[in-house]
N, C-alpha and C positions, 0 to 999 in steps of 0.2 A: 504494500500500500504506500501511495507517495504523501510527503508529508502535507502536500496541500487535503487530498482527501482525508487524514485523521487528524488535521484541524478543522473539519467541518462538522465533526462529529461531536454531539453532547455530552458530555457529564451525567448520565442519569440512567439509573438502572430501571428496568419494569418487573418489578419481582412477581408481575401478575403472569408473563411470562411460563413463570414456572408452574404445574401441577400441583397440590400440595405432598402428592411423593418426592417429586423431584425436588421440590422446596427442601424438605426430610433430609434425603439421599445429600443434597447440594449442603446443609448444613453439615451432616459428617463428614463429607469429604474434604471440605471446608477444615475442620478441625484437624484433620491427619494431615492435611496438606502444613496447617500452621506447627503442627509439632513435628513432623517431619525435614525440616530446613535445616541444612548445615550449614549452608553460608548464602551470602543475600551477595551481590554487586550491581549497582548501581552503573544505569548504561545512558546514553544520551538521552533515549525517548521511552524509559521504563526501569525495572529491575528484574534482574538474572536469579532466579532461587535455584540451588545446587539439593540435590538427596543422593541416599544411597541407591545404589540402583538393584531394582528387585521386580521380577515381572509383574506379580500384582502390584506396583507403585507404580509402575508406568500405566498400567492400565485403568489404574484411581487417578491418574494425572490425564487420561484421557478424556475420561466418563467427565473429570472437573471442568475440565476446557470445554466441552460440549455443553455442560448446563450453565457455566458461564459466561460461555457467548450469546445463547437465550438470554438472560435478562441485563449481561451488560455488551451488547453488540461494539462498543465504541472501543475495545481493549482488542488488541493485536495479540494473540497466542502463540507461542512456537513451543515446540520440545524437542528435547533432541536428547541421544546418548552419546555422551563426551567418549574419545579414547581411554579415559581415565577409566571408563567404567561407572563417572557419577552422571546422575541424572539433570538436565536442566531445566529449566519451565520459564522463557520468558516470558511476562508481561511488560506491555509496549501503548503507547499510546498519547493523544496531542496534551494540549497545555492543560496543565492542570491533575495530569496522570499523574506522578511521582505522590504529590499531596493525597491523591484517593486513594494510592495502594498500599501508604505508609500507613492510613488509619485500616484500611478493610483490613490488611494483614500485618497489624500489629508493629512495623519493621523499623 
């Protein structure tokens, strides 16, 4: 995405988006994803969260990104598995990202 298009995009989730399973579901994973972090970096349009890499984490880092892009469409996702072996999860996104991810996820 280029930076002109995720500065058009707003600040504001629709949490009506989600089911209330999903809502459920989104809330746990929500929580393993925050106790899960071993290191955070800080990137020009987002931050880097690092974990242990373990099949069902990546596949809880998947199922996240999916119900996170439902109610907050305006956040940029990527994952990847580093050479290291550890797992990455960025979040990305225009002015005002950095401030929203520090409060959602605690950082």
């Amino acid at each position: 995405m280029n930076d002109t298009n995720r500065e058009d995009r707003r600040l504001a989730c629709n949490l009506q988006a989600l089911s209330p399973a999903q809502r459920q579901r989104y809330t746990e994973l929500h929580g393993e994803l925050r106790d899960g972090i071993l290191d955070v970096d800080e990137t020009p349009s987002g931050y880097g969260l690092r974990f242990a890499f373990h099949v069902t984490r990546v596949v809880a880092l998947a199922e996240y990104m999916a119900l996170e892009h439902l109610c907050c469409p305006f956040l940029e996702l990527t994952l990847a598995i580093e050479e290291d072996g550890r797992v990455l999860l960025h979040l990305a996104g225009g002015e005002g990202i950095k401030a929203f991810l520090q409060a959602a996820l605690d950082l």
